[in-house]
C-alpha positions in Angstrom: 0.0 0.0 0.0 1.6 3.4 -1.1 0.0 6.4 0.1 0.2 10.7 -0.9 -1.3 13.0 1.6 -3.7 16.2 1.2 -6.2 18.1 2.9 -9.8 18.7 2.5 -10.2 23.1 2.5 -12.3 24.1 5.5 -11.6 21.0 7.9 -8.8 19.7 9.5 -8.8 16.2 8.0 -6.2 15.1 5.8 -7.2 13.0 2.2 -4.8 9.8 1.9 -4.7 8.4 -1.4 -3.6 4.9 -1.4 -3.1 2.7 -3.8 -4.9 -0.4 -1.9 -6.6 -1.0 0.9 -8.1 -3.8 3.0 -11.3 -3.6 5.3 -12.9 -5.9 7.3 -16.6 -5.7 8.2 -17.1 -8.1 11.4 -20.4 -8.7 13.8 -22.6 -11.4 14.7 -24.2 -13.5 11.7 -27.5 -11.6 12.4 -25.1 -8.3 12.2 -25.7 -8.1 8.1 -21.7 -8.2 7.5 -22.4 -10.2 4.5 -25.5 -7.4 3.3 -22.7 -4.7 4.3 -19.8 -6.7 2.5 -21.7 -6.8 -0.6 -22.8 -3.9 -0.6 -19.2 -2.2 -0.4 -18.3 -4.3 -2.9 -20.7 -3.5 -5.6 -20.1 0.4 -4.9 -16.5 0.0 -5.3 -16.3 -2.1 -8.6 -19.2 0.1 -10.1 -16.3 3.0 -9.1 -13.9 1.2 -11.1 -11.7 -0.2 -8.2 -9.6 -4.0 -8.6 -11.6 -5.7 -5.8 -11.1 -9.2 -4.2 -13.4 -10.5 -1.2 -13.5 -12.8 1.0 -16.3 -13.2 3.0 -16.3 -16.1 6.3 -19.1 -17.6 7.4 -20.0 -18.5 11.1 -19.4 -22.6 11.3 -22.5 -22.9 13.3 -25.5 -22.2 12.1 -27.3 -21.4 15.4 -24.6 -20.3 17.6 -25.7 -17.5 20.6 -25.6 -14.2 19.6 -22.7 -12.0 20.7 -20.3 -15.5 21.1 -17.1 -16.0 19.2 -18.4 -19.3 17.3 -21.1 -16.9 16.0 -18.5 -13.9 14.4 -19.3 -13.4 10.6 -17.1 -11.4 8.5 -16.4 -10.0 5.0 -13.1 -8.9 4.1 -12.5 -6.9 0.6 -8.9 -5.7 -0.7 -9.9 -2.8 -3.4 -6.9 -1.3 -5.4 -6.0 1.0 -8.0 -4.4 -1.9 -9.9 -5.0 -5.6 -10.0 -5.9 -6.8 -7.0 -5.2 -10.9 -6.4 -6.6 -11.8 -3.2 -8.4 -10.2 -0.5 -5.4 -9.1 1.6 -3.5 -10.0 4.1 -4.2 -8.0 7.3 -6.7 -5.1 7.5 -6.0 -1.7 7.4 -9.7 -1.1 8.7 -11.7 -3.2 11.2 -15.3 -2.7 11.3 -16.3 -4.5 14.7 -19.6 -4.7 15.8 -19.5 -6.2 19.1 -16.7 -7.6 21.6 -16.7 -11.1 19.6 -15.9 -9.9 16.5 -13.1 -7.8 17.9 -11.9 -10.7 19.9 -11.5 -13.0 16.9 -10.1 -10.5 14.3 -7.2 -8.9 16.7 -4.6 -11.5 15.9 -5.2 -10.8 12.3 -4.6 -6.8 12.9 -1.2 -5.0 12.2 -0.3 -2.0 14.8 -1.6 0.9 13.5 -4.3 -0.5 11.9 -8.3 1.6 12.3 -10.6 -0.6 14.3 -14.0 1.3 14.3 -16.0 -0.4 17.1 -19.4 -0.1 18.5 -19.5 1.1 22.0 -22.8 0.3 22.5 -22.2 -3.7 22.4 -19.6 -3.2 24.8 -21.2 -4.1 28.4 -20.3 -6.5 30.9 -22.6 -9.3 29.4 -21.1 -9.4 26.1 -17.7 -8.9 26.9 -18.4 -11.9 29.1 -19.6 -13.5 25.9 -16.2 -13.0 24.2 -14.3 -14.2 27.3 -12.7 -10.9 27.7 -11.7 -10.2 31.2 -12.1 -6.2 31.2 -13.2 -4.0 28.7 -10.5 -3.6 25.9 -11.6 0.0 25.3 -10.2 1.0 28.5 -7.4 -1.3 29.3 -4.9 -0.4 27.3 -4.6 -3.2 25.2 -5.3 -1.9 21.8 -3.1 0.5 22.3 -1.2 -0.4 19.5 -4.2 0.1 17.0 -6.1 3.7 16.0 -9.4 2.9 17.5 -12.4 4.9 16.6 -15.3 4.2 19.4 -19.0 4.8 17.7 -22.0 4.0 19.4 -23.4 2.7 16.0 -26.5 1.1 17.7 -27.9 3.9 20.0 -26.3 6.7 17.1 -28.9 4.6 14.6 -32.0 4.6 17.0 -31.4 8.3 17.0 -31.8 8.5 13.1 -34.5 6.5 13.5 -36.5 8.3 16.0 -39.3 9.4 13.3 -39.6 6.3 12.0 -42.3 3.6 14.1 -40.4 0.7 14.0 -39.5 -1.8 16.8 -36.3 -1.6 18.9 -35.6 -5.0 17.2 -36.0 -3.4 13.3 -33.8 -0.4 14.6 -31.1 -2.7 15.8 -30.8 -4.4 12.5 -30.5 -0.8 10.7 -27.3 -0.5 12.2 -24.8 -2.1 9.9 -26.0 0.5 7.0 -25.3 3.1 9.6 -21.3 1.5 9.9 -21.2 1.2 6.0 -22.3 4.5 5.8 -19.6 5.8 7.8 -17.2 3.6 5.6 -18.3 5.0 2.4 -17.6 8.6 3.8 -14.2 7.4 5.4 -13.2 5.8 1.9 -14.8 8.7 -0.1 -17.6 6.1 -1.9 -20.8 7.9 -3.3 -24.1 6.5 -1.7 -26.1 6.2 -5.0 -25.7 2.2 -5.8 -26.6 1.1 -2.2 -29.8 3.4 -2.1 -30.9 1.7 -4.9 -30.5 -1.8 -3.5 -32.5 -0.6 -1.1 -35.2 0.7 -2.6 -35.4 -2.7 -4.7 -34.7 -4.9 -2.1 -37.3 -3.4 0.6 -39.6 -2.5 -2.2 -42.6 -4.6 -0.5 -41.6 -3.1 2.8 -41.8 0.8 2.7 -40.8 1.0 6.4 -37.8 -1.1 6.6 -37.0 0.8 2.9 -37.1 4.1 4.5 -35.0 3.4 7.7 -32.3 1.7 5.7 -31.9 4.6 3.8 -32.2 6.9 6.5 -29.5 5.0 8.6 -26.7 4.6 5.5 -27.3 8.2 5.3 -27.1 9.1 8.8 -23.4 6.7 8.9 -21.9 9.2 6.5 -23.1 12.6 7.7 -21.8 11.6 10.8 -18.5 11.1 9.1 -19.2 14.4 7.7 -19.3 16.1 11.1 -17.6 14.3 13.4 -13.9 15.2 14.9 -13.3 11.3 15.8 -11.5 11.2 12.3 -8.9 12.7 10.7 -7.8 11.1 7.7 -10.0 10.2 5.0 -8.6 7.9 2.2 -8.9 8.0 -1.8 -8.5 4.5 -4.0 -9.2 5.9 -7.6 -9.8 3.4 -10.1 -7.8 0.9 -11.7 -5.5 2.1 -14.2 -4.5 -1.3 -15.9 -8.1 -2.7 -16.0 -8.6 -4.1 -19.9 -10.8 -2.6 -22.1 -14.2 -4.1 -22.1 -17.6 -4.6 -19.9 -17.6 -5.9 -16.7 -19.6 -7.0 -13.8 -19.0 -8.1 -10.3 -19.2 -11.7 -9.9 -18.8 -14.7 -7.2 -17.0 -18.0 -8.4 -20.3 -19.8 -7.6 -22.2 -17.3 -10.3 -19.7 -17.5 -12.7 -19.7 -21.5 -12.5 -23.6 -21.3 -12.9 -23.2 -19.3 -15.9 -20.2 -21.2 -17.3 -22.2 -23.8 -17.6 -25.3 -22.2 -18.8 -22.7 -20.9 -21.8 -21.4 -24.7 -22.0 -24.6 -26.2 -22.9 -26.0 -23.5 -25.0 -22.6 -23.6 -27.6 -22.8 -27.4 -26.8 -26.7 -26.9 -28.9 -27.7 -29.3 -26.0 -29.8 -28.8 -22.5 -28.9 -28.7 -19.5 -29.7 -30.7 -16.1 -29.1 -29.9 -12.7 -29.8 -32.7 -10.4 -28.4 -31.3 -7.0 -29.3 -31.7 -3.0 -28.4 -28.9 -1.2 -25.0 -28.5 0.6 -22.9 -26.2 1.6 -20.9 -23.8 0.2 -22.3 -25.3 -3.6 -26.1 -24.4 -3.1 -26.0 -20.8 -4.6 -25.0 -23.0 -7.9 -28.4 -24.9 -7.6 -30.2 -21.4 -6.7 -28.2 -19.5 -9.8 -29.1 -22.1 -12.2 -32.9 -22.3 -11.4 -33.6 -18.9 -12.9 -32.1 -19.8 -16.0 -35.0 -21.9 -17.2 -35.6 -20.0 -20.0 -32.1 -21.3 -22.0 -32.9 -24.7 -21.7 -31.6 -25.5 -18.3 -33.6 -28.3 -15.9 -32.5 -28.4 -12.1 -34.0 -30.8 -9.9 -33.8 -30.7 -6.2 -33.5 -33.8 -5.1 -34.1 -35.9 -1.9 -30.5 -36.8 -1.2 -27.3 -36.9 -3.3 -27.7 -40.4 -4.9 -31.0 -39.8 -6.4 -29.2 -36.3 -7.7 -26.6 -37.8 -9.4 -28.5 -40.6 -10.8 -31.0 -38.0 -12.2 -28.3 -36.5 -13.9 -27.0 -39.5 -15.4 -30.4 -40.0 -16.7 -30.4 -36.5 -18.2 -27.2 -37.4 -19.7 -28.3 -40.4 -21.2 -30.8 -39.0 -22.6 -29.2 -36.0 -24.5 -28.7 -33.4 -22.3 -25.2 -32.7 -20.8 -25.6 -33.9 -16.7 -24.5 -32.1 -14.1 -24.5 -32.5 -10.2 -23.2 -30.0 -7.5 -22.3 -31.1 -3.9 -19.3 -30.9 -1.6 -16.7 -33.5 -0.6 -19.7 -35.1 1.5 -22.0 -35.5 -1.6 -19.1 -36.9 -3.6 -18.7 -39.7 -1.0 -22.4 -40.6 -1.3 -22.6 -40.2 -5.2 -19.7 -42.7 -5.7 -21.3 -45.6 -7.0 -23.2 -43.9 -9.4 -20.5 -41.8 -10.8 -19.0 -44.9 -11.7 -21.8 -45.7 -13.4 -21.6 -42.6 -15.2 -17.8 -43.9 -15.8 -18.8 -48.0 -17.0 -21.6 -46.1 -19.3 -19.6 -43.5 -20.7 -21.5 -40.5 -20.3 -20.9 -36.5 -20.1 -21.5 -35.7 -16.4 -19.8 -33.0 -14.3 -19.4 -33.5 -11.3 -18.7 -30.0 -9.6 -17.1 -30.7 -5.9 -17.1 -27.0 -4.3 -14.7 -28.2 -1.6 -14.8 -27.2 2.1 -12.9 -28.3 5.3 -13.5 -32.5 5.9 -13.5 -35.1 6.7 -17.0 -36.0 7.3 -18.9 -32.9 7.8 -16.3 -31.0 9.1 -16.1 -27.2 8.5 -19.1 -26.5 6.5 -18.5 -22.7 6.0 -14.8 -22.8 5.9 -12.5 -23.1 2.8 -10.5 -26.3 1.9 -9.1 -28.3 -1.4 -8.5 -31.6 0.3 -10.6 -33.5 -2.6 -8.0 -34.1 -4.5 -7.4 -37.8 -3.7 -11.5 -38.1 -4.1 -11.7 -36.7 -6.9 -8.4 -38.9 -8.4 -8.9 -41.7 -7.2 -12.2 -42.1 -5.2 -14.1 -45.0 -7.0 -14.1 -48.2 -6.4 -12.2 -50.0 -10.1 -9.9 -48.5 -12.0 -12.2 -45.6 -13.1 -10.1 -42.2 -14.1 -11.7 -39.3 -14.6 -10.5 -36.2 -16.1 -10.3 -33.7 -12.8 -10.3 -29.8 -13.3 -9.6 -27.1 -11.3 -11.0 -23.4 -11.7 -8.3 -21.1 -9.7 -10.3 -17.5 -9.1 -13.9 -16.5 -8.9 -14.2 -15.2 -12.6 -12.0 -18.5 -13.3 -14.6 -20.8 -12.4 -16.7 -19.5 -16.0 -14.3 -20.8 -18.3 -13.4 -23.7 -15.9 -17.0 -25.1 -16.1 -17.1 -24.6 -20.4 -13.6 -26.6 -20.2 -14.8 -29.6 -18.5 -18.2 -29.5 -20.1 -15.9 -29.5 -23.4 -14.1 -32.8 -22.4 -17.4 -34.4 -20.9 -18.9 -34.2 -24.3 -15.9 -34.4 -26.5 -14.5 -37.5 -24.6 -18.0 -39.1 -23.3 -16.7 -39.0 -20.1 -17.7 -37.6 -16.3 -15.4 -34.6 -15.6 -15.0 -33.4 -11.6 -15.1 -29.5 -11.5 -13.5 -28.4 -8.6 -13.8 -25.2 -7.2 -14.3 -23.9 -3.0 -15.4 -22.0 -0.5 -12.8 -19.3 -0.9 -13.2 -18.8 -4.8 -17.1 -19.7 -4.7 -18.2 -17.5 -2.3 -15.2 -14.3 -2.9 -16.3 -12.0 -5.5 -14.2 -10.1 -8.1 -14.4 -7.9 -11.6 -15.2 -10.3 -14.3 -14.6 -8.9 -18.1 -17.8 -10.3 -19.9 -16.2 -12.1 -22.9 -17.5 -11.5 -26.5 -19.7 -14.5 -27.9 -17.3 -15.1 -30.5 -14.7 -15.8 -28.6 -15.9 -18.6 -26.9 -14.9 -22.0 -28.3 -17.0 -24.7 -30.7 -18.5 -27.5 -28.4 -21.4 -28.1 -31.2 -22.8 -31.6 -30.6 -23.2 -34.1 -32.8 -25.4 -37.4 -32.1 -25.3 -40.7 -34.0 -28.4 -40.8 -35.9 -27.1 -43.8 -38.8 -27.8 -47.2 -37.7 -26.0 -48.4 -40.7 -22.6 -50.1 -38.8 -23.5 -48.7 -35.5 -22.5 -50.2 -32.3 -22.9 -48.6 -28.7 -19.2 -49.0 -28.1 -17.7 -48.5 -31.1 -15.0 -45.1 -30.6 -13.7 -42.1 -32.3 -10.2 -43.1 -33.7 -8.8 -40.2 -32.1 -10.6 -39.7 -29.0 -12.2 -43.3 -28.1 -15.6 -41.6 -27.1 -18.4 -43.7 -27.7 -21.2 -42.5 -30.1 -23.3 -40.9 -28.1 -27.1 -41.4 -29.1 -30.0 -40.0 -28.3 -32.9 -43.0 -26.6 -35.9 -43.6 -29.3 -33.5 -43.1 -32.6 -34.8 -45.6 -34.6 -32.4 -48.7 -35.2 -30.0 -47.8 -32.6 -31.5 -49.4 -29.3 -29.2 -50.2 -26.4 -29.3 -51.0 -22.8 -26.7 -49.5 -20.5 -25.8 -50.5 -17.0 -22.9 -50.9 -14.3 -22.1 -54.2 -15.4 -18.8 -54.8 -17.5 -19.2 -54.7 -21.1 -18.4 -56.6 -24.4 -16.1 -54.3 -26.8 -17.8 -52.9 -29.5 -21.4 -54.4 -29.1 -21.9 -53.5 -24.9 -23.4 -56.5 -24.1 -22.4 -57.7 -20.5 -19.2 -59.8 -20.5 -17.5 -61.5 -18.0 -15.0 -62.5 -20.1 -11.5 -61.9 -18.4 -9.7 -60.3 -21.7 -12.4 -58.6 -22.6 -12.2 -56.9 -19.3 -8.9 -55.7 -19.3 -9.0 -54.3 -22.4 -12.3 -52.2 -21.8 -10.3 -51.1 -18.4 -7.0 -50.3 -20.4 -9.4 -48.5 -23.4 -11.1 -46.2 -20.8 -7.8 -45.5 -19.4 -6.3 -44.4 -22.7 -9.3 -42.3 -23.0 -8.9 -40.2 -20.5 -4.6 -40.2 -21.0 -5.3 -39.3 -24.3 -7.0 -35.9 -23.0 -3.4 -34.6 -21.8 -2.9 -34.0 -25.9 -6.0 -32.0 -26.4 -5.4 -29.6 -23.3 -2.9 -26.4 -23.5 0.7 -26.9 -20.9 0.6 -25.4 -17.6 1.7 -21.7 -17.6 4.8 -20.7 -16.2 5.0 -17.3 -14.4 8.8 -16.4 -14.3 12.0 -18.0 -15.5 11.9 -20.7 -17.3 14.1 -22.7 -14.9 15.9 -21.6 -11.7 16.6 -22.0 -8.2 12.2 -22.4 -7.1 8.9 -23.4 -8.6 6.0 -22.5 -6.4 3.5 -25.0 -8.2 -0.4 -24.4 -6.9 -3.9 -25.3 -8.1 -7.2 -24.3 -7.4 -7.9 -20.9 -5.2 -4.0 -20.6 -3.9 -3.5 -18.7 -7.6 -4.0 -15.1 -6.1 -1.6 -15.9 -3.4 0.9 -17.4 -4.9 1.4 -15.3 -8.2 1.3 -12.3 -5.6 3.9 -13.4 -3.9 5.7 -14.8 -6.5 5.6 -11.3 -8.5 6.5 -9.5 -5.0 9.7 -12.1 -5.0 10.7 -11.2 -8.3 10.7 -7.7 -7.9 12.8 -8.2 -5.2 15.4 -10.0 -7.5 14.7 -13.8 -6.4 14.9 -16.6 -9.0 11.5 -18.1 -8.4 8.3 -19.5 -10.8 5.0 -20.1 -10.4 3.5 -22.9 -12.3 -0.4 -23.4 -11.7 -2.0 -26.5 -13.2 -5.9 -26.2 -13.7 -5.8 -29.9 -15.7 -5.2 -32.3 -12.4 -5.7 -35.3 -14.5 -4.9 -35.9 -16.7 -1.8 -33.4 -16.0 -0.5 -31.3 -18.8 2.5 -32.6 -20.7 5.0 -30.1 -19.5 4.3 -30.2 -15.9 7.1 -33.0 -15.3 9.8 -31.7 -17.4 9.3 -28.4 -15.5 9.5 -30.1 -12.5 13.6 -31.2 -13.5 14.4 -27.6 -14.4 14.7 -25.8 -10.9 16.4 -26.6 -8.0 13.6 -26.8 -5.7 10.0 -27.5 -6.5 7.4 -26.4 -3.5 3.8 -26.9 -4.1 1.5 -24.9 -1.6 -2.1 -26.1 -1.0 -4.8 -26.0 1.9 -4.6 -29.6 2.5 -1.7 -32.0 4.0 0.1 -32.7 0.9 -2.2 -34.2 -2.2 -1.0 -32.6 -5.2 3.1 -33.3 -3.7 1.7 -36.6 -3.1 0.5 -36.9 -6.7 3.3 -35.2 -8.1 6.2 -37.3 -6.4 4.8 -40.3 -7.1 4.3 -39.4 -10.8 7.1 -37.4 -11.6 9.7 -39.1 -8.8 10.9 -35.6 -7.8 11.7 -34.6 -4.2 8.9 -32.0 -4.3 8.0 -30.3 -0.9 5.0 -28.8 0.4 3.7 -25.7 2.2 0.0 -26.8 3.6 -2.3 -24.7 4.9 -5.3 -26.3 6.9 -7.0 -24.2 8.6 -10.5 -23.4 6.9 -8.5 -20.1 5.7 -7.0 -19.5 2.8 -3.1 -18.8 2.1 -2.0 -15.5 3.1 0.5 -13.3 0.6 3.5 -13.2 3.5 3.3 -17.0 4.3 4.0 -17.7 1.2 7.0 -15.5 0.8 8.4 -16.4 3.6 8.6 -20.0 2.4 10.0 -18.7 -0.6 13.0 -16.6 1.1 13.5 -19.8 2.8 13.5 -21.9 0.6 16.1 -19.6 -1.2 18.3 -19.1 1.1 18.2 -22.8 3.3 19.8 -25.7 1.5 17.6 -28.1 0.3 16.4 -31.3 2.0 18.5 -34.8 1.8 
């Protein structure tokens, strides 16, 4: 962050204007951090700022108000250039009540702004947060600029015309702190007024005190002596030509494959059970009935998937959503999907495991499932998206080698990239590739297992073509004609065939970019969400004169043809993921390089410094025996 100082005429408060900045709202989950996140969001990429977010949902659903299991937060970097990941620390803390103060200190800097509200402050809910005294008056934030606001009493006073409860005042009160943002951070008021007045259109009351309280946050701003800074982030000055729209991994995924089917000339299914964090996929997709897209809620995740294999079967491109549960569940049938030959995607949005585990927080340790997780020798092509805007032209890519291979396809994206928000450039219709479909309609020669020459995908036809009847099922089948075989041979060579299928996918993908030298003393290889990090870091590293690379695979299997030859060009090869070591696992086993690891499991995601420290270490430490 890089910073040049004036001064507004008439007052004594200085204008900053930084390059970047990071701000964290933070309150209970009934707070409306996620309303107040989104909304800071939308202002500042409709101003033109780089933005990345990252908002972190409580892990329990019901937890008592005012307790530390119940904080929710929403954390946004906005820049004047391209912005990578949602930052490291805060420069501003927006704290609602002792809780959220409590579990966001250890991520603060000294001299970062904490803004908190006074008001939540009593003995009760400081009890609540296990504080011991009152941190607003024992010294210990000393090291911090803190700004105390009674936001909740300072809102019932806006609020003193209006006739609703104490209750409905209360829950005015995080427009109130974002209003008092958008004057600290010099953001106009216009975009969020309009929310309003659209989302509390069948509510006039709760419409007007909304308003009222945003408004009253930044004339208090406006007036008070508490500040005297304000700061300026003018817009990106790099940004590509083009239109653009704010977007979340899990919208961009919807629409990706909305796109996919649509150049594809097919429909498409949706057979999902809810789960967190991939619902908002099932919720996206069901207002998109009007281009040909079916989603079906299901009773649990094996009746999903199966309806999706169904859909598939019958013509349209299949596609389930879940979490690492769901995949464990849906197993047997995606093999089935795999025996039959099918196109189904199967998008895993990842979160913490096993079992249930952290439902709300960010993981990618479903990289093993998503390999190897079948019972049989059953590969299946695995794809990563590695932003939120990524996740579009992730889901067209594996819809492309679903249909192009007749094959199930994991899309794998998380909690971090799926939920986090960013610009997205809205690409021009011609740019996007051919997937056109074609169906076997001759029954002259035909054969349900008969394959491409260069692809070995099985004709794909749609049920009721005259002539070309079939049966398909989870039994092993006869080469060429599909009738069940037990024959020994026969079920090799079907295994070997459908693994030289999916092999033969590494020749119709593009290599693995490289982000630096092409050889050197490191290689920082990621996949998945760890790409804003890591090519942050790695650029930071660079800058500072280090020999160091970043390679990112999207393609997890099959892996891109140059991934092990890059491997033998650097002296040290470090692979940093949030999970205990999957893709180094994968990677040393098939490439029989001593490849390290820098793991990350804590339901967060990787932090900018973390990974440059590893990188100065890595540099300057000899390497391991």
């Amino acid at each position: 962050m890089s910073a040049s100082d004036t001064q507004d005429p008439g007052r004594h408060v200085h204008r900053q204007h930084l390059d970047a900045v990071v701000i964290r709202f933070a309150g209970d989950s009934g707070d409306g951090m996620q309303v107040t996140g989104s909304q800071f969001t939308a202002t500042s990429a409709l101003f033109g700022n780089d933005l990345a977010t990252l908002p972190d949902f409580p892990a329990e659903i019901r937890a008592p108000a005012g307790t530390i299991s119940g904080v929710s937060g929403f954390q946004i970097q906005i820049g004047s250039h391209e912005i990578f990941t949602p930052g490291d620390q805060p420069h501003t803390l927006v704290a609602m009540n002792p809780a959220a103060l409590k579990v966001n200190l250890r991520d603060l800097d000294p001299g970062a702004t904490v803004i908190v509200n006074t008001d939540a402050f009593d003995a009760k809910d400081l009890e609540k947060a296990g504080f011991a005294a009152n941190p607003l008056e024992d010294g210990s934030l000393n090291a911090f600029r803190v700004i105390t606001v009674p936001l909740t009493s300072m809102t019932h006073t806006a609020l003193e015309s209006t006739d609703l409860s104490k209750r409905d005042k209360d829950r005015c009160k995080n427009f109130f702190a974002l209003g008092l943002v958008y004057w600290l951070y010099d953001r106009p008021l216009e975009h969020t007024l309009g929310w309003i007045e659209d989302k509390f259109a069948k509510t006039p009351q709760l419409q007007e005190a909304n308003a009222i309280a945003l408004k009253a946050g930044w004339n208090f701003g406006e007036t008070t002596e508490l500040f005297d800074t304000r700061y300026d982030v003018a817009p990106a000055r790099d940004a590509r030509p083009g239109r653009y729209r704010r977007i979340t991994g899990n919208e961009a995924a919807a629409l990706g494959f909305v796109t996919a089917a649509h150049l594809a000339g097919i429909d498409l299914f949706l057979g999902s059970y809810p789960i967190t964090p991939a619902s908002d996929v099932l919720h996206a997709l069901s207002r998109y009935k009007h281009y040909n897209v079916r989603t079906f809620q299901a009773e649990d995740e094996i009746a999903a998937v199966c309806a999706a294999i169904g859909a598939a079967w019958g013509g349209a491109l299949g596609l389930t959503t879940t979490s690492g549960p769901g995949v464990a569940l849906k197993t047997e049938a995606i093999g089935l999907a795999f025996m039959v030959e099918l196109p189904l995607i199967i998008a895993n949005i990842q979160r913490g495991g096993p079992s249930t585990g952290l439902p709300t927080k960010t993981e990618q340790s479903d990289l093993f499932q998503a390999v190897f997780g079948r019972n049989g020798d059953a590969p299946i092509p695995v794809i990563a998206a590695s932003t939120p805007s990524d996740c579009f032209d992730a889901a067209i890519e594996a819809a492309r080698i679903a249909t192009r291979y007749m094959t199930p396809v994991f899309f794998l994206s998380d909690g971090y990239i799926a939920n986090g928000a960013e610009p997205w450039r809205i690409p021009d219709p011609k740019d996007l590739p051919d997937l056109k479909v074609t169906f076997r309609t001759d029954p002259e020669g035909f054969a349900p297992y008969l394959r491409d020459e260069q692809t070995l995908a099985r004709p794909w036809v749609v049920p009721g073509t005259p002539g070309m009847e079939h049966r398909i099922g989870g039994l092993e089948k006869q080469h060429i004609t599909g009738d069940v075989s037990y024959d020994p041979l026969n079920h090799e060579l079907m295994t070997r065939l459908r693994a030289e299928k999916v092999d033969r996918i590494a020749r119709d993908i593009p290599d693995a970019e490289i982000f630096g030298p092409e050889e050197g003393d490191l290689l920082i290889v990621g996949w998945g969400g760890t790409w804003g990090a890591i090519h942050t870091a790695v650029a930071q590293a660079q800058h500072d004169g280090l020999s160091v690379a970043h390679l990112h695979i999207r393609h997890l299997h099959p892996l891109p043809l140059n991934v092990g030859p890059a491997l033998q060009r650097y002296k040290r090869v470090v692979v940093a993921e949030r999970n205990n070591g999957q893709l180094r696992t994968l990677l040393r086993a098939r490439f029989l390089v001593d490849v390290e690891g820098l793991n990350k499991i804590q339901g967060k995601p990787f932090k900018v410094a973390e990974i440059l420290k590893r990188i100065h270490d890595a540099i300057q430490e000899p390497s391991n025996p």
